[in-house]
Backbone as JSON, one array per atom type, in Angstrom:
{
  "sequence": "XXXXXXXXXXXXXXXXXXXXXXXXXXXXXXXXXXXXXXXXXXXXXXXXXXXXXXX",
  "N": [[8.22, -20.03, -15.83], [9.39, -16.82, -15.86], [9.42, -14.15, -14.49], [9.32, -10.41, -15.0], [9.08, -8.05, -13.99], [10.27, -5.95, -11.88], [10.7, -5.95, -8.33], [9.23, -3.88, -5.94], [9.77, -1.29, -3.48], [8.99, -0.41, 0.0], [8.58, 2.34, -0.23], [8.13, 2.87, -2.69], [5.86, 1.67, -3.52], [3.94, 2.69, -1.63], [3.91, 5.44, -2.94], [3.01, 4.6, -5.56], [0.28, 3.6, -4.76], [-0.81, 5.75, -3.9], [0.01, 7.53, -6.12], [-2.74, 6.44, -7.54], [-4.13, 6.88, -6.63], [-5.4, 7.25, -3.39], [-5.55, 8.41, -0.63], [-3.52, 9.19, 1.89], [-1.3, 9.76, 4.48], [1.49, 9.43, 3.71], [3.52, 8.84, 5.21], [2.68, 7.14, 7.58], [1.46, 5.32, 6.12], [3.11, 3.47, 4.37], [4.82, 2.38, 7.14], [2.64, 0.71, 7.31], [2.05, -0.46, 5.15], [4.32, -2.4, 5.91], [3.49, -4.53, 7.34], [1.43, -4.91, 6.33], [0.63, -6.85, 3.52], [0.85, -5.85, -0.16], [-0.98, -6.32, -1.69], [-3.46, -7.04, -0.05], [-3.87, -4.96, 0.98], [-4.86, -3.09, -1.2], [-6.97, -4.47, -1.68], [-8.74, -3.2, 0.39], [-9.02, -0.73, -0.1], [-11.25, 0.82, 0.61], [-12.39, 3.85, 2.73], [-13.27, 2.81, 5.76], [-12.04, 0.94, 6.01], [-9.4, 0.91, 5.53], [-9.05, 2.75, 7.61], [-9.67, 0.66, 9.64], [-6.99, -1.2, 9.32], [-4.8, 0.27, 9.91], [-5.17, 1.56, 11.9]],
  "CA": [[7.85, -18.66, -16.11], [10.5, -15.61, -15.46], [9.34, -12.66, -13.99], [10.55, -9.98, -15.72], [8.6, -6.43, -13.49], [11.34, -5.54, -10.51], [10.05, -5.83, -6.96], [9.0, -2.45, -5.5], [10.47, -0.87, -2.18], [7.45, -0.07, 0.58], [7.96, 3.79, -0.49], [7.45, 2.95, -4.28], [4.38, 0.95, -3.13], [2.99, 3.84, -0.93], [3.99, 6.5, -3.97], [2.09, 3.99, -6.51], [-1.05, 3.62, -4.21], [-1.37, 7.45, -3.49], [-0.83, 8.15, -7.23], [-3.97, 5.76, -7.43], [-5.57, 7.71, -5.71], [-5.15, 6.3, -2.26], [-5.74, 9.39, 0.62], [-2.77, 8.7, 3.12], [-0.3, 9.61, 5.07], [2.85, 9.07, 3.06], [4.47, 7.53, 6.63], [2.1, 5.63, 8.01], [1.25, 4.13, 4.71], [4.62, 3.12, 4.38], [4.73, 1.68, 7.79], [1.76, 0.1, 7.26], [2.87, -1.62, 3.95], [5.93, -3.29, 6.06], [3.11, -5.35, 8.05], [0.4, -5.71, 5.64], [1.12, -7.36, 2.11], [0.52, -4.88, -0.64], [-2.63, -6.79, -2.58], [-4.2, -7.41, 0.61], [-3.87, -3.28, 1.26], [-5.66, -2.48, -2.32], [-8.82, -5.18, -1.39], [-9.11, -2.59, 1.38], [-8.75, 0.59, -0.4], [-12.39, 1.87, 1.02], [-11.7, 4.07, 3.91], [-13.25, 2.47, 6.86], [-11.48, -0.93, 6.46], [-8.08, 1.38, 5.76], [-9.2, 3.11, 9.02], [-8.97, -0.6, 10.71], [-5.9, -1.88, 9.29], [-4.08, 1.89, 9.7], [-4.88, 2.11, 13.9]],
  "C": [[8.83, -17.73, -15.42], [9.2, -14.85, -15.62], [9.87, -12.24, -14.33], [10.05, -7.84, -14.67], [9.89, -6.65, -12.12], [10.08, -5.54, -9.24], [9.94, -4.55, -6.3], [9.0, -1.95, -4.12], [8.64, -0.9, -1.26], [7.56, 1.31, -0.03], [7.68, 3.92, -1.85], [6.38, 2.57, -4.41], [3.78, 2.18, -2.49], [2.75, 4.66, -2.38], [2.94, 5.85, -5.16], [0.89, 3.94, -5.99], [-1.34, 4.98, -3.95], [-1.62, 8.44, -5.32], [-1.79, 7.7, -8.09], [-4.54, 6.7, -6.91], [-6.35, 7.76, -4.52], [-5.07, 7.72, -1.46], [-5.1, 8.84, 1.48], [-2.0, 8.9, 3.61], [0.85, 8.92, 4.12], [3.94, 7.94, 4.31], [3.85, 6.5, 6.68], [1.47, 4.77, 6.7], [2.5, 3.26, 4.74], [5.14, 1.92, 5.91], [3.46, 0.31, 7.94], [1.74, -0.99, 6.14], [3.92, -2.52, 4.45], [4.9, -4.47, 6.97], [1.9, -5.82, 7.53], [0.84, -5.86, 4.21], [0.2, -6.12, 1.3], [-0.94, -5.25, -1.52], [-3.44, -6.96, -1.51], [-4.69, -5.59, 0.96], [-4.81, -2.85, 0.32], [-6.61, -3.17, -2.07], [-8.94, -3.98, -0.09], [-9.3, -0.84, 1.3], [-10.13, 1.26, 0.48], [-11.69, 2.37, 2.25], [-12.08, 3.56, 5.36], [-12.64, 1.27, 7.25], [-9.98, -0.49, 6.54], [-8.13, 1.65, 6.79], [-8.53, 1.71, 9.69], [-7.3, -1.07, 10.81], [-4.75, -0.38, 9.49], [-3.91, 2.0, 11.16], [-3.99, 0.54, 14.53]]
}
């Protein structure tokens, strides 16, 4: 199977989860994407579990 979608920077990943609809900090999202994988970030979209993984 080829993959054929391009791999997406952390700030195209932040910019795609915020124009989701994702409430965040444009930085610390961004920093926060370089230490948590980006599907594990969207199972967490509610805000008190973003709260956890965010401090």
């Amino acid at each position: 199977m080829e993959y054929t979608k391009p791999s997406l920077t952390y700030e195209e990943q932040a910019d795609l989860l915020i124009s989701r609809g994702l409430l965040a900090d444009r930085d610390i999202l961004i920093a926060t994407l370089q230490n948590v994988n980006y599907y594990r970030l969207v199972k967490l979209r509610n805000p008190p579990a973003l709260q956890v993984v965010m401090s």
